[in-house]
C-alpha positions as CSV (number, residue, x, y, z in Angstrom):
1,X,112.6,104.3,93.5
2,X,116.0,104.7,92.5
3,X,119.3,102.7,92.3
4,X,123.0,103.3,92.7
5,X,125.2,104.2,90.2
6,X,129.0,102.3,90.6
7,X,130.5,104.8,92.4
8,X,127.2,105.6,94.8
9,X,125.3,107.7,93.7
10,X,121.6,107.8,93.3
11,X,119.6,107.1,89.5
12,X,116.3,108.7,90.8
13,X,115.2,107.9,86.8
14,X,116.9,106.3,83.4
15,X,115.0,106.2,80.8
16,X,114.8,107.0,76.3
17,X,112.5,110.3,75.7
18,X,110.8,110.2,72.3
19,X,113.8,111.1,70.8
20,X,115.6,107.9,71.5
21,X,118.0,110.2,73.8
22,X,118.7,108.7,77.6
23,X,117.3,111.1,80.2
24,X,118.9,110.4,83.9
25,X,118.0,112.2,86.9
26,X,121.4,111.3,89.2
27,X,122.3,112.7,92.3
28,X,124.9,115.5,92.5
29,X,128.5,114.3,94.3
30,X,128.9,117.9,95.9
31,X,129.2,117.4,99.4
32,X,127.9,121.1,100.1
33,X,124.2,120.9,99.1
34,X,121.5,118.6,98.1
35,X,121.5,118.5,94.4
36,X,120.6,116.8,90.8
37,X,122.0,116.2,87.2
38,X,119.3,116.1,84.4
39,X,121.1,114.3,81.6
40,X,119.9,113.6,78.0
41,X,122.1,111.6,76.0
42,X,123.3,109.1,73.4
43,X,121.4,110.2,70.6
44,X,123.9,111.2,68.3
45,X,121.5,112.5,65.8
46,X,120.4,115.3,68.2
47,X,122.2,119.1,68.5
48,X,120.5,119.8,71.1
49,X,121.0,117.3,74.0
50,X,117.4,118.7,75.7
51,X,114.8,115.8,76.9
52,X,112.3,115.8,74.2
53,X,109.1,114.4,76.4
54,X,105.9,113.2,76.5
55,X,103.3,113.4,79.2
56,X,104.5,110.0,80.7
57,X,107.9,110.4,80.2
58,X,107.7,114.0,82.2
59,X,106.2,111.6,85.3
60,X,109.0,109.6,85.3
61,X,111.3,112.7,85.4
62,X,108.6,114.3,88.2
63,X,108.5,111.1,90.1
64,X,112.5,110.7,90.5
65,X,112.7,114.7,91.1
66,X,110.1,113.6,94.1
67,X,112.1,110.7,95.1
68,X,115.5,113.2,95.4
69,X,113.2,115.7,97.0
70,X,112.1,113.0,100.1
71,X,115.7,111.1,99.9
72,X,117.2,115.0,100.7
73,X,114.9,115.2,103.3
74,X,116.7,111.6,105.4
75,X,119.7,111.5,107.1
76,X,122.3,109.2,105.2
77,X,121.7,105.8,107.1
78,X,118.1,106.2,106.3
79,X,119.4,106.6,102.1
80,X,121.6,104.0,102.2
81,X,118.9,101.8,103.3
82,X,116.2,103.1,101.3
83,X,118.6,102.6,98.1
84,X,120.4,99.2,99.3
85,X,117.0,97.8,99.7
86,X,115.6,99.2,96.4
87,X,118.9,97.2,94.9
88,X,118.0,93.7,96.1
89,X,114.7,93.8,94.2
90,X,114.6,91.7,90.9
């Protein structure tokens, strides 16, 4: 499930791909539609700042696109919830 971000936003995934690079699926602060950033970075070794990953690594990134995908779907008291509750887990 995903977390917040400090200024309230949602991590759907954060992970290393095989590459050592981060990958983050984060939710989009545009107000006007329901959207995601794919990031892949901190590797500084790489040109190319593409997710370089393996068959478990892709179902993390499928598994937060899902978790955007049903969070899109509720209305926002249901995502804070969802996200507040997620962040009181150890």
């Amino acid at each position: 499930m995903a977390t917040l971000t400090p200024r309230g936003f949602a991590d759907f995934c954060d992970f290393r791909d095989s590459y050592g690079s981060r990958v983050i699926v984060r939710q989009s602060s545009n107000a006007e539609i329901d959207a995601v950033w794919i990031f892949a970075k901190d590797n500084p070794d790489m040109k190319n700042p593409a997710p370089h990953l393996t068959v478990e690594q892709a179902t993390i990134v499928r598994d937060g696109l899902d978790d955007f995908i049903r969070m899109a779907a509720m209305d926002v008291g249901e995502v804070i919830d969802a996200l507040s509750a997620n962040q009181e887990k150890p």
